[in-house]
N, C-alpha and C positions, 0 to 999 in steps of 0.2 A: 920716429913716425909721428911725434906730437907736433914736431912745427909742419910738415906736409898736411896734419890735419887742419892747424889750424888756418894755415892758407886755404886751402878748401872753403872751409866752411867761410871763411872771410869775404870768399870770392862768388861763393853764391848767397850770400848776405846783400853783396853790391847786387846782383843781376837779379835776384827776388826783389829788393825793394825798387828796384828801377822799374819791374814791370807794376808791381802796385802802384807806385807814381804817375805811370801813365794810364794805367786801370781807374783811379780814383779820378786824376784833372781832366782825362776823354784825350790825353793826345797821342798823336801818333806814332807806333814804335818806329825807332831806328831800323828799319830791316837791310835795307837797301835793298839790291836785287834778289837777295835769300832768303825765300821763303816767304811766306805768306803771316804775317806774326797778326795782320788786324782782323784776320779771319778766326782766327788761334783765340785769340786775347780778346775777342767780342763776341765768342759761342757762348751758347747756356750751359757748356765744359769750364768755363772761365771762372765759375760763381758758386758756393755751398752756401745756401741759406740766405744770400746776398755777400755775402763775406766773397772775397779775392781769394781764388787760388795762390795767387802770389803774396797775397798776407800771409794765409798760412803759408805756404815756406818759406819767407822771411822771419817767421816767428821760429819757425825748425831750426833754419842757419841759427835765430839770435840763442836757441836752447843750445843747440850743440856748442858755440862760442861759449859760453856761459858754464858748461860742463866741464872743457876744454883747462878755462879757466879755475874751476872749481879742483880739477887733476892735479894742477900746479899748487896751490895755493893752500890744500889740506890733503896731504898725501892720505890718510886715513881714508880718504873718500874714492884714492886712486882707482881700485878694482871696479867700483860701483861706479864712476863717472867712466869710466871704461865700456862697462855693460851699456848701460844706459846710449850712452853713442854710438853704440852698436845698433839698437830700438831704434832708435829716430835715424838710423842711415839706412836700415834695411828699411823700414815703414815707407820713408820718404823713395826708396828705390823702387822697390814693389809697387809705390801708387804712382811714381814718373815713370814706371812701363805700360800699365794702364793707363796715362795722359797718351803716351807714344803714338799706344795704339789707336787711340781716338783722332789725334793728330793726324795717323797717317790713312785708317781706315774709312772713318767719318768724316773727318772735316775736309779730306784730302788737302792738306796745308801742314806745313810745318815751319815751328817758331826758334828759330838757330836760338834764341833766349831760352828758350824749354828743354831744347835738346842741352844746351850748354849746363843745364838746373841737372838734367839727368843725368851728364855724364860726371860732375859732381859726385852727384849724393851715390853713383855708381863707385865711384874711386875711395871716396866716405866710406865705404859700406867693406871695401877691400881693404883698407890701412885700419879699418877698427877691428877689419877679424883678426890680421896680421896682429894689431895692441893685443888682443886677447889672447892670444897664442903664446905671446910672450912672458915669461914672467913678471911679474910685479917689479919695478925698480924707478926709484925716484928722479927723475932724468932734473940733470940744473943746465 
């Protein structure tokens, strides 16, 4: 369940920083005919503080990577980089249901990029409760 995790988290690393990308230079998402992503991606739902929604979860993805990484590299820390991915998948779930619901209630638009982040950190949130359930064992 470690390497599914870390394609996950890899894969919303790419599609969080692609929308910061486009957040930060003003251009315009790929959407094609699905969905509405400039409506999405230029609400006052977009922004905490000035900061990008998608900074911060590109910085989520870069912590879980990084924990992922930490699992492997000092098994000592196994159980605890375990936990902890469990935190940042459920956190990151819990507040991409309430994006969802903004998406679909408020802004009436929906961003295939957004939903793609949530179905992610949804599948995240499943393979770390799965890790936890598991006993502790140093996978090579």
């Amino acid at each position: 369940m470690w390497w599914p995790s870390l394609v996950l988290a890899a894969l919303g690393l790419v599609d969080a920083a692609y929308l910061t990308w486009i957040k930060l230079t003003g251009g315009a998402v790929a959407c094609s005919n699905v969905g509405d992503c400039e409506i999405v991606n230029n609400s006052r739902f977009a922004v905490i503080g000035g900061v990008p929604i998608a900074l911060l979860g590109a910085g989520a993805y870069l912590v879980i990577l990084v924990l992922l990484g930490l699992e492997r590299s000092n098994p000592a820390a196994g159980e605890a980089t375990r936990m902890a991915v469990f935190g940042f998948a459920l956190v990151g779930t819990l507040y991409s249901v309430y994006l969802t619901y903004v998406e679909l209630a408020i802004l009436k638009a929906i961003c295939p990029y957004c939903v793609a982040s949530a179905v992610i950190l949804t599948l995240l949130l499943v393979l770390s409760i799965i890790r936890l359930r598991q006993p502790w064992v140093e996978e090579s």
